[in-house]
C-alpha positions in Angstrom: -27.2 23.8 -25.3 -25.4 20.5 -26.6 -22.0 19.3 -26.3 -20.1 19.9 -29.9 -17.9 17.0 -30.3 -14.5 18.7 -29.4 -15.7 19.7 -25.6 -17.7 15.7 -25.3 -14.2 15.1 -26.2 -12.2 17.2 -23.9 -14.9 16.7 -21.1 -14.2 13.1 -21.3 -10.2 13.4 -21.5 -11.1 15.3 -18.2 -13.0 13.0 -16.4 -10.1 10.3 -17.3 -7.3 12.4 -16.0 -9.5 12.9 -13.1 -9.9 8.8 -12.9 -6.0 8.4 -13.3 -5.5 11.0 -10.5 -8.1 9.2 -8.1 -7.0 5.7 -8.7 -3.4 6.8 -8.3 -4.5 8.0 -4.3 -6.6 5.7 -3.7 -6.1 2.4 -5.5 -9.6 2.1 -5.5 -12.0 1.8 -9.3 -15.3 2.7 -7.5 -14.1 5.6 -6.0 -12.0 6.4 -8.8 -15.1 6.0 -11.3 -17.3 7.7 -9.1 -15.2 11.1 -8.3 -14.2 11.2 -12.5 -18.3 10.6 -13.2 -17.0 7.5 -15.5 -19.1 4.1 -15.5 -17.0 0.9 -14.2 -17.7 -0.4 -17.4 -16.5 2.0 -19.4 -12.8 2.3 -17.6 -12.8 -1.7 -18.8 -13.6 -1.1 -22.6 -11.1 2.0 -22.1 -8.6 -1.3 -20.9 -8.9 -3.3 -23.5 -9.0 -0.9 -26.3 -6.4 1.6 -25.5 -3.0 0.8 -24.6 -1.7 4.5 -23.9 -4.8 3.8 -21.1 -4.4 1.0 -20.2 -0.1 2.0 -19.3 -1.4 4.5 -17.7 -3.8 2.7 -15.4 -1.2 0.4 -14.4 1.3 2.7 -13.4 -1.9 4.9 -11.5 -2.1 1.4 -9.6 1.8 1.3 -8.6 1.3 4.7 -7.6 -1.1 3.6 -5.2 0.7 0.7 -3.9 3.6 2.6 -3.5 1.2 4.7 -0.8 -0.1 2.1 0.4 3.5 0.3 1.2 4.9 3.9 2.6 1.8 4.2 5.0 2.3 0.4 6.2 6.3 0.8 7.1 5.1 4.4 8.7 2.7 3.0 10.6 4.8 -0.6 11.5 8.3 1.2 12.0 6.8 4.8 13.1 3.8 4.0 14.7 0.5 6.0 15.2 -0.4 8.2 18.4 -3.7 6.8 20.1 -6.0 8.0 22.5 -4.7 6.2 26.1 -7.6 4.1 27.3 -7.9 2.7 30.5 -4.7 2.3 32.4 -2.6 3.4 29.6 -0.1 5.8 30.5 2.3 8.5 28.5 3.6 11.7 28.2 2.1 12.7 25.2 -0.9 14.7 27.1 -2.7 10.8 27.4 -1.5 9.4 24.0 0.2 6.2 23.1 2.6 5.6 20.2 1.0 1.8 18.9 3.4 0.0 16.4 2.1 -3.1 13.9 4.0 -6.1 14.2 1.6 -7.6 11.6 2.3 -4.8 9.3 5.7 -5.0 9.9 5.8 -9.0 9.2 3.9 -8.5 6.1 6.3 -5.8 4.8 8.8 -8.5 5.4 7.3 -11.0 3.8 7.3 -8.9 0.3 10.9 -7.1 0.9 13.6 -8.1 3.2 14.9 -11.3 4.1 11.7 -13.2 3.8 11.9 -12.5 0.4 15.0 -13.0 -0.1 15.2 -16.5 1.3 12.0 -17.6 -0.6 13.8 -16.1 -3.6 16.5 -18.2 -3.0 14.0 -21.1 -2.7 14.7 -21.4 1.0 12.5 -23.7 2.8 12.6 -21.2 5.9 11.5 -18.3 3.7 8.0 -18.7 5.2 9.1 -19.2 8.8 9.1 -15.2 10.2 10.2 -16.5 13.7 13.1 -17.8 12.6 14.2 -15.2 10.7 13.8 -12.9 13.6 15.4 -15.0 15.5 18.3 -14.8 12.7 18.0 -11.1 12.7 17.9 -10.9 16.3 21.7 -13.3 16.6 22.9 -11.1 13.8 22.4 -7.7 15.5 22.7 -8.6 19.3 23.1 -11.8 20.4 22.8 -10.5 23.5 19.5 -8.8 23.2 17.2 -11.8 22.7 17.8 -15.4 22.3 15.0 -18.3 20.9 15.6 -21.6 21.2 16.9 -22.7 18.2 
């Protein structure tokens, strides 16, 4: 039996509420397109010929980077527990908490005083090791000390 134009209509709303919802989890268009049944190119005429969309998209993408931010800090200031391998040893029944300096630097880099400085036009603002060395004097000299 065909689709009147009322459910085509509704069907469709669907599948871009399902989009939205995808895309603001994942941050991903394939996957987004893919579990909403819409065509890539579709979402892009949707872009540039609705605004109320396009808002929308936008804001599903700072949802997702938002996520994606919260899961980098957990996993740089938190850390994950890992299987122990080889000599590895713990009290968590054979698991090991593993922390991500790089994560950690990178979240620095976009909030902090990384950004801070380079908002400031700082000419150190890209230089993480001497702002952890700066952090480091601040907080405890006594802890650890760089060369200057």
């Amino acid at each position: 039996m065909p689709m009147t134009g009322l459910r085509k209509t509704e069907a469709k709303e669907g599948a871009i509420v399902r989009f939205l919802q995808s895309l603001s989890r994942t941050g991903n268009v394939g996957l987004s397109c893919r579990a909403a049944g819409l065509a890539r190119k579709h979402v892009g005429g949707l872009l540039l010929a609705d605004s109320d969309f396009a808002d929308a998209y936008a804001q599903a993408m700072e949802d997702a980077q938002d996520l994606l931010y919260a899961e980098a800090r957990r996993r740089a200031v938190t850390g994950i527990l890992i299987g122990a391998g080889g000599q590895a040893k713990s009290n968590n029944g054979g698991r090991v908490r593993k922390y991500s300096d790089p994560l950690l630097m990178m979240l620095m880099r976009q909030s902090g005083p990384v950004a801070t400085r380079a908002a400031a036009g700082k000419p150190e603002a890209d230089d993480l090791g001497a702002i952890l060395r700066s952090i480091v004097r601040d907080e405890d000299p006594s802890v650890m000390q760089y060369p200057s």
